[in-house]
C-alpha positions in Angstrom: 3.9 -1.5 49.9 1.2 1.0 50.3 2.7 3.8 52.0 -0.4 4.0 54.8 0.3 0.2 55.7 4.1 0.8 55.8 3.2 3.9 58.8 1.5 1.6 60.3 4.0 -1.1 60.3 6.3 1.4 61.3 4.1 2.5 64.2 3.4 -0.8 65.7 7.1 -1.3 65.9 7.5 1.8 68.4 9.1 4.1 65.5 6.4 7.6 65.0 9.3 9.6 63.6 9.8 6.9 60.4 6.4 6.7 60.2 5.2 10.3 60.1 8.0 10.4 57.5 6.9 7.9 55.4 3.7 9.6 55.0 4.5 13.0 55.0 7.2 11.6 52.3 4.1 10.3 50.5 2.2 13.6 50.5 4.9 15.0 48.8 3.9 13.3 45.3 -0.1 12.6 46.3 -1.6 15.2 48.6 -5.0 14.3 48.1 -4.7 10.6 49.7 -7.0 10.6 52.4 -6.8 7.1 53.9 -2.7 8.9 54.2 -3.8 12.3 55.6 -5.9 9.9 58.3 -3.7 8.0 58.9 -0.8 10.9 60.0 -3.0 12.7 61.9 -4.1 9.7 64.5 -0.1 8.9 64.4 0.3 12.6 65.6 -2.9 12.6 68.1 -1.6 9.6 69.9 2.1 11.6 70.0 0.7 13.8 71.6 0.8 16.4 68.4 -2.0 18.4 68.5 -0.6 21.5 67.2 0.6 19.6 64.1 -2.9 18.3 63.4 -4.8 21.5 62.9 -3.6 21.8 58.7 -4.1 18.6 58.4 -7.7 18.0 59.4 -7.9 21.5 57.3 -6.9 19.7 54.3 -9.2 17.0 55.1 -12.1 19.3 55.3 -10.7 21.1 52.1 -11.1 18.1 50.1 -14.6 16.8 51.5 -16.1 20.2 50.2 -14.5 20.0 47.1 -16.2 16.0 46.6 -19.2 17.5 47.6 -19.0 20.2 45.6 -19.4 22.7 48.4 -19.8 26.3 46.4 -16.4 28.2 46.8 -18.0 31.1 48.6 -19.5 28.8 51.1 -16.5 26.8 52.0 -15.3 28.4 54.6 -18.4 28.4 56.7 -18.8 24.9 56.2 -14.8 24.2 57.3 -15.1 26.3 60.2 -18.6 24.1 60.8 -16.6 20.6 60.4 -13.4 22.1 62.9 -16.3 22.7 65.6 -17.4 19.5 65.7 -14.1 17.7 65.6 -12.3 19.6 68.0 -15.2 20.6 70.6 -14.6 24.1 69.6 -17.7 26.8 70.5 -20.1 25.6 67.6 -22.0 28.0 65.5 -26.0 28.2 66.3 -26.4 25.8 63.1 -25.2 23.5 60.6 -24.1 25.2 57.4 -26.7 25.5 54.8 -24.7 24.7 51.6 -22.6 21.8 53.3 -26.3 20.1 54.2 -27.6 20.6 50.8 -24.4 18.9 49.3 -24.4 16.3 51.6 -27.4 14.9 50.9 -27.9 15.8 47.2 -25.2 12.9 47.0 -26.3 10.9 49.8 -30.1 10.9 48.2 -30.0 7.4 46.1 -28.7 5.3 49.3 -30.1 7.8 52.1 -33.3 4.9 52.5 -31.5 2.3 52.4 -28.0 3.2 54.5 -31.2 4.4 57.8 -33.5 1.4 57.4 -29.9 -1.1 56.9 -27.1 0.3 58.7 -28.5 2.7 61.0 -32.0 1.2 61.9 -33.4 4.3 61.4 -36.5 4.1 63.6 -37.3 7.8 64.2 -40.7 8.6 61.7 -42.3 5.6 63.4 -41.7 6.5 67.1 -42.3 10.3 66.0 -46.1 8.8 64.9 -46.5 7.0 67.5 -46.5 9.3 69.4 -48.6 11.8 67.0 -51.6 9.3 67.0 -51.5 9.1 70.7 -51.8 13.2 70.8 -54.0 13.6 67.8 -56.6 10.8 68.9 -59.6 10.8 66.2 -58.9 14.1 64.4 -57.9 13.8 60.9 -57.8 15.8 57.2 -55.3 18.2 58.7 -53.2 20.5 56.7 -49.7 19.1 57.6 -45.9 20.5 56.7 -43.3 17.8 57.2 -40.1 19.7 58.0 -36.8 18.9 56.4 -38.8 16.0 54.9 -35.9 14.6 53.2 -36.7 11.2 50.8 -40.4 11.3 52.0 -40.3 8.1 55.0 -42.6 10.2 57.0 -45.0 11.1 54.4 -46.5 7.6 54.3 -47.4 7.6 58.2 -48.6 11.2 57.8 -50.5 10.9 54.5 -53.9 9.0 56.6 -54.0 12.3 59.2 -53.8 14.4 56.5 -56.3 16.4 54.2 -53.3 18.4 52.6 -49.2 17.3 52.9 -46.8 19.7 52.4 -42.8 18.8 52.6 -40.1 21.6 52.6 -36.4 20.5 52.0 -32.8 22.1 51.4 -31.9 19.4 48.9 -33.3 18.7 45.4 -31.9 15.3 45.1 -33.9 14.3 48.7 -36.8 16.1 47.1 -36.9 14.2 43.8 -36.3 11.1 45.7 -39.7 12.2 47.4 -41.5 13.5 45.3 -41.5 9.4 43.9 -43.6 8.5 46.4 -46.8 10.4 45.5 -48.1 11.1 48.7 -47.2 14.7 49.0 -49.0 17.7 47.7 -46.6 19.9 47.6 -42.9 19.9 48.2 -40.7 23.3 47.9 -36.7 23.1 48.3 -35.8 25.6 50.9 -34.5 26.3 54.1 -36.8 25.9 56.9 -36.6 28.6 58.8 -36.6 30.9 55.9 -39.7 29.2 54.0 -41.4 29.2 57.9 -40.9 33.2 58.4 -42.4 33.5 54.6 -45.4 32.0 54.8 -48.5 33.0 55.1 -50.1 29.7 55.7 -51.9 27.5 58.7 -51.2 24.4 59.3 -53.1 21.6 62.2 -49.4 19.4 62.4 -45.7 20.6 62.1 -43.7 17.8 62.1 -39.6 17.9 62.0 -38.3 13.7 62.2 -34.6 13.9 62.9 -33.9 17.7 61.5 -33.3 19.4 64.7 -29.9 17.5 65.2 -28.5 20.2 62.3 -29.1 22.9 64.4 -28.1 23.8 67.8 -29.9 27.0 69.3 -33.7 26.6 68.7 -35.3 29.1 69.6 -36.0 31.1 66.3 -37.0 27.8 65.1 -39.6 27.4 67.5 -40.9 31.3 67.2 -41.9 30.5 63.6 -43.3 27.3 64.0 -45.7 28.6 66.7 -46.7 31.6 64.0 -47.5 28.8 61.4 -49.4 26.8 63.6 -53.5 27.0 63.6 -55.5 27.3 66.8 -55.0 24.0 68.4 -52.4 22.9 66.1 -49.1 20.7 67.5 -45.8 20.5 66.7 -44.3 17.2 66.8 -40.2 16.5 66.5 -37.5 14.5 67.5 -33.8 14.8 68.8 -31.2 13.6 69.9 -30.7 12.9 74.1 -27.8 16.1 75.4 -27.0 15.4 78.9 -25.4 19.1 79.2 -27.1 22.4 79.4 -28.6 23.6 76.3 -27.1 22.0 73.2 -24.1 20.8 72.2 -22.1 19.4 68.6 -21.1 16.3 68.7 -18.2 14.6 66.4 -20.9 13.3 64.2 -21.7 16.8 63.3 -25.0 16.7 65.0 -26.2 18.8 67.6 -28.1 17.0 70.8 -30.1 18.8 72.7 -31.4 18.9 76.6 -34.9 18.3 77.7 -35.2 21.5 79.5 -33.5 23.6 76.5 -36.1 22.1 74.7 -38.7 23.5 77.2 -37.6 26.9 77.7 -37.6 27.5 73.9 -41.4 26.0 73.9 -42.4 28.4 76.9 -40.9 31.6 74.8 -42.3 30.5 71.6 -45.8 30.4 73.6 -45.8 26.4 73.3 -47.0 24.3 75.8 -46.1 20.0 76.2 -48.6 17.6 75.3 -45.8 14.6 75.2 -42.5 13.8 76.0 -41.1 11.0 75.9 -37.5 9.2 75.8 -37.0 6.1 72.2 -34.6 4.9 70.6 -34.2 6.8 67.2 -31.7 4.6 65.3 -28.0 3.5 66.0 -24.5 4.1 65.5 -21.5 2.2 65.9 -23.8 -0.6 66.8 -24.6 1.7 69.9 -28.6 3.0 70.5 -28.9 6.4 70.0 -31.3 7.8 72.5 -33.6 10.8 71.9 -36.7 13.1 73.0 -39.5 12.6 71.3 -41.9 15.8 72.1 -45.5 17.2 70.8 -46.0 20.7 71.7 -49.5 22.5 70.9 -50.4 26.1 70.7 -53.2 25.5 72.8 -52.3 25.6 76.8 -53.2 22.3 78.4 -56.3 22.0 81.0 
C-alpha cells in the first residue's frame, strides 16, 4: 500500500500520530516523494503543527528548484521568494529573476495551450480592446511588448504597428515566439534592465499579464514613461488587490490596488486614459478579476 494512501487511511480514522509516522517512516528510505512530503505537511497544518511545517515546505521548495534547474547561486532567493508567498510572509518588491526564467523555459511547449485550455486565458484580447478604443485611427507605431512571452499579443499588435519589438526573460518563451513571425525584434532580458538601457522611442508599451511577477511598481513605471514618445501610452493588465498597495498571493503572483496603480502613474509623470475592471482568465474554475489601464505621457484635456 502506497505509503501516502496508508496516512491517509490512517488520518480518516482519527489516528495523526500513525499517520505522520508512516510517512515520516517513509522519508526515511525516499526523501524526494513529493506527493509524501504534501501529504505530511497538510496532516501537520490541520494538527495544528505549524512549527513542524517550516523544513518541510523548505524541502519542497528545495526540490522544485532543483527540477527547474534553478542556478545554485540563485536558490536561495527564489526559496525565500516561494516561503513569502506560502506563508504571507513580508514579500520581496519582486518575483525572483532566475526562478521566472526556469519556470517558463519548461513551461514554454504547453504555456498556449495550458492559458487558452485550462485557464481561459483572456487577458491580450481585453488588453486590445481596450488599446483600439485609446488608440482610435493611429497606426504604424513603434511598439515594445513587455514580457512578451510565446508571442499571443503580437498578433493583435502586429496591425497597429510599423515596428514590433518583444523583450523576454526566457529563451524557450522567446523561441516559441519568435515562430510566429510577426515580431521584428525580440531580445531575452529583464524588463526593467533592457528599459533603463535603452536608448529608444516607442508610440505603445504594452505589458499583458507581467505585472503580477512583481509587486512594487514604481521603478517600473519611471522607465516606461522615459521610453515612451511624446504622446505615447502605456497599456497593461493586473490582477484586482483589494488591500493597500500590493500584495503576494499563494499563486506566487502579486495583485495590485487601483490606487497603487495611480500613485505610481502620477510619480512616473503618467496620466489615465482608461481603466477599466475584465475578467483576465480563471483559476480553480473561479474568474480572476483584473485592471485593465492605458496611461499616456501626454496630460489629458
Amino acid at each position: 500500500m502506497p505509503a501516502t494512501y496508508a496516512a491517509q487511511v490512517l488520518w480518516s480514522w482519527r489516528e495523526p500520530l500513525a499517520a505522520e509516522a508512516a510517512l515520516r517512516e517513509h522519508l526515511e528510505q525516499q526523501p524526494e516523494d513529493k506527493d509524501a512530503l504534501q501529504t505530511l505537511i497538510s496532516i501537520l497544518r490541520e494538527s495544528g503543527r505549524a512549527d513542524d511545517i517550516a523544513p518541510l515546505r523548505r524541502q519542497l521548495h528545495e526540490r522544485r528548484c532543483r527540477d527547474l534547474r534553478v542556478p545554485e547561486e540563485a536558490r536561495a532567493e527564489v526559496i525565500a521568494f516561494l516561503e513569502a508567498a506560502e506563508t504571507g510572509a513580508p514579500p520581496p518588491e519582486r518575483m525572483a529573476d532566475a526562478y521566472v526564467a526556469a519556470l517558463f523555459d519548461v513551461y514554454a511547449p504547453s504555456f498556449d495551450d495550458s492559458l487558452r485550455g485550462f485557464l481561459a486565458y483572456q487577458a491580450p484580447e481585453r488588453l486590445m480592446d481596450a488599446v483600439r478604443e485609446a488608440l482610435g485611427e493611429r497606426r504604424a507605431l513603434d511598439v515594445l511588448d513587455l514580457g512578451c512571452g510565446t508571442g499571443l499579443a503580437g498578433p493583435l499588435l502586429r496591425p497597429f504597428a510599423r515596428r514590433l519589438e518583444g523583450i523576454d526573460l526566457s529563451k524557450g518563451m522567446l523561441a516559441r515566439a519568435s515562430e510566429r513571425r510577426v515580431y521584428d525584434a525580440l531580445r531575452a532580458g529583464e524588463l526593467g534592465a533592457e528599459l533603463a538601457a535603452s536608448e529608444a522611442h516607442h508610440d505603445l508599451i504594452v505589458a499583458v499579464d507581467v505585472l503580477v511577477y512583481f509587486g512594487a511598481l514604481e521603478e517600473v513605471f519611471e522607465r516606461v514613461a522615459r521610453r515612451l514618445a511624446p504622446g505615447g501610452l502605456f497599456a497593461f493588465t493586473v490582477e484586482k488587490g483589494t488591500e493597500p498597495g500590493y500584495r503576494l498571493l499563494p499563486t506566487a503572483r502579486y495583485v495590485h490596488h487601483l490606487d497603487y496603480l495611480r500613485a505610481c502613474a502620477r510619480a512616473a509623470g503618467l496620466h489615465p486614459v482608461l481603466e477599466r475592471e475584465a475578467t483576465l482568465r480563471r483559476q480553480g474554475g473561479q474568474p480572476v478579476i483584473g485592471h485593465v489601464v492605458v496611461l499616456t505621457t501626454a496630460r489629458r484635456a
